[in-house]
N, C-alpha and C positions, 0 to 999 in steps of 0.2 A: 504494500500500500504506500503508495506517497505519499507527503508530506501537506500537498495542498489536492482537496478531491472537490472538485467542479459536476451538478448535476445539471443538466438540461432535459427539457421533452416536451410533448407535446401537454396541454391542459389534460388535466387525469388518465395521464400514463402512468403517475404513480410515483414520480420523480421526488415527491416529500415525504412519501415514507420508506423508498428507500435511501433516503439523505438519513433518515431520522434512525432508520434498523444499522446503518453504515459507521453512526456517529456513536451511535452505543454500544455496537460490538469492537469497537476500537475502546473505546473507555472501561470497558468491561474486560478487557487484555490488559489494565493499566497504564493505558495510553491519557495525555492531557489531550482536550479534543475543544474546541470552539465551533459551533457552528451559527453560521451568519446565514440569513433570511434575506435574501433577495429578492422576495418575490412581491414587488411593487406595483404588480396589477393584477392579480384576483383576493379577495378578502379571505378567502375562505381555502382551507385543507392547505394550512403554510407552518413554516417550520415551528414562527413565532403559536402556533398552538399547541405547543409540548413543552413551554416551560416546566410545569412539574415534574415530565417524566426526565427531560435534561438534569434538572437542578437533584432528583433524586439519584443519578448518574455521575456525580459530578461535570458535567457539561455545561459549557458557559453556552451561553445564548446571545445575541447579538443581532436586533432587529430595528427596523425602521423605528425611529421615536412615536410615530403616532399606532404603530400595529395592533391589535385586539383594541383598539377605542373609539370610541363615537366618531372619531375626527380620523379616521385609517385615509390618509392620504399618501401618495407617492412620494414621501420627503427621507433620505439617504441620510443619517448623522452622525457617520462613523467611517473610521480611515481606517479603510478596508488594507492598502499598503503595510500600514504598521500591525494591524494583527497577524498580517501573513508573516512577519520577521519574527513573531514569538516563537517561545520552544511550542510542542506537540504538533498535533492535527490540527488542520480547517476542512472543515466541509460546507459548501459554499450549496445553498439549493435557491437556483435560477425563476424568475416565472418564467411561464409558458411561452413557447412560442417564438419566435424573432423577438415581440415586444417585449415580453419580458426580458430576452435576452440584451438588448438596449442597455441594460442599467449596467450587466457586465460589462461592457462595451467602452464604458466610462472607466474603467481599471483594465483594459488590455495593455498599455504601454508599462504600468506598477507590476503585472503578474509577466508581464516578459524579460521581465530580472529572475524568474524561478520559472523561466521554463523545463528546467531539468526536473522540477519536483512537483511537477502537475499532471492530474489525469484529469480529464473532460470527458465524461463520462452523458453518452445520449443514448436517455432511456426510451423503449420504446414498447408499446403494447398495441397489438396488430387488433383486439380490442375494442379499440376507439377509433370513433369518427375519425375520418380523415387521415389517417395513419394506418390504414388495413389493407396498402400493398405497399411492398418495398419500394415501390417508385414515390408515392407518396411520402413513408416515413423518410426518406432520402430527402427529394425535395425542402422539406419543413428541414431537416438535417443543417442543411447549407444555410437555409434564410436564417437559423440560427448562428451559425459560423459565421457572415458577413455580417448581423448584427452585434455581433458581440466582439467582432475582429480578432476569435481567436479558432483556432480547431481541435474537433472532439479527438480523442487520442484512443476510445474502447467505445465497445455497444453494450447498454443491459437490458437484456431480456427480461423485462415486468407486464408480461402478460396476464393478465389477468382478470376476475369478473367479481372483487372483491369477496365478500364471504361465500360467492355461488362459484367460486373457481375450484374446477376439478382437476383430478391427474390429467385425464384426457385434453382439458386446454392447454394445460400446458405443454405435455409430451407434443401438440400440436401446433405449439409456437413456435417450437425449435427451427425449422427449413424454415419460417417466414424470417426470423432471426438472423440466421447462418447467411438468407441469400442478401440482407442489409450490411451484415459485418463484411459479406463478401466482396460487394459490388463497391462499398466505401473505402474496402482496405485498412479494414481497424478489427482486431481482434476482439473475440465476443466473450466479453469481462468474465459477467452474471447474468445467471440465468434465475429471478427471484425463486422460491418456493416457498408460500406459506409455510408454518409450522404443523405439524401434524397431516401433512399429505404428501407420500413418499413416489418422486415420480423418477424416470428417466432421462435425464437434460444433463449438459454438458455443462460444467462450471456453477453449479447448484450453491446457491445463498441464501440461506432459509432465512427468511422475514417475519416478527412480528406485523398484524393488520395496526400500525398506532393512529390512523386518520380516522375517523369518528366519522358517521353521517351528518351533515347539517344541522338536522334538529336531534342530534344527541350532543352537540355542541355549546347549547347552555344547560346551566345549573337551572 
């Protein structure tokens, strides 16, 4: 694992909870971990809603100033450059999209002092709208890469259909996977798997579900 881990992907590919399973199975080895919340345009299923399970982690948290509040606007207040020089882990979780990707795009000149210690990792779930052929999840691929002026370096397979995901979708995501990683020329990281479903995939990273639906979102 490197030292700085970059998620991107399409809106509910799944990109925040495997930031979020990423940053605790590294903290959970021992590891110091920061993770920064990037995701400055959808309100909802972002890293900034795991404080607890962070702070019970030890994991620092690192989010837009206005995040989880009445006022969640797109405002940045933190020097993303000086936490990347600390000791441990960063794992960085992107919003969705090109646009999301934007706010990265703003720190590509600061992360190209560590490009040796970066993985950009673009996650992808065949899934979802708009990403359910490789030409497509490609496509969305690049409009990320030239918004953010950096390129992805692995693919992760996070297929899935949240609590309704079986062996069989997954064992089934695999060739839609393999022919993304193949056609981009980036080897294929992770292959997610929930916990407790025992499947057949290449490079298996069992994931807790930690994104909550909507209305299980408040108290």
């Amino acid at each position: 694992m490197k030292k700085i881990n970059i998620v991107t992907g399409h809106y509910g590919s799944g990109k925040t909870n495997f930031s979020a399973n990423l940053a605790v199975k590294l903290a959970e080895s021992g590891e110091k971990v920061t993770v920064v919340d990037l995701d400055i345009v959808n309100p909802y299923f972002r890293s900034a809603d795991f404080g607890e399970l962070f702070s019970e982690k030890n994991i620092e948290l690192v989010a837009p100033m206005y995040a989880n509040s009445n006022l969640d606007i797109p405002a940045i207040s933190f020097d993303l450059e000086r936490i990347a020089t600390d000791s441990g882990y960063l794992v960085v979780d992107v919003g969705g999209d090109d646009s999301g990707a934007l706010a990265l795009g703003r720190y590509a000149e600061a992360f190209s002092k560590f490009s040796d210690k970066i993985d950009m990792f673009y996650v992808v779930n065949c899934r979802r709208f708009l990403t359910r052929t490789a030409e497509e999840a490609l496509e969305l691929m690049y409009e990320i890469e030239a918004a953010a002026n950096m390129k992805h370096t692995a693919v992760v397979n996070n297929t899935n259909l949240l609590y309704e995901t079986t062996k069989e979708v997954l064992e089934e995501s695999v060739s839609f996977a393999e022919e993304i990683s193949g056609k981009a020329g980036l080897p294929l990281a992770y292959t997610c798997v929930p916990l407790k479903i025992e499947a057949d995939v290449p490079n298996p990273f069992p994931v807790e579900i930690y994104v909550k639906k909507i209305w299980e979102m408040t108290d």
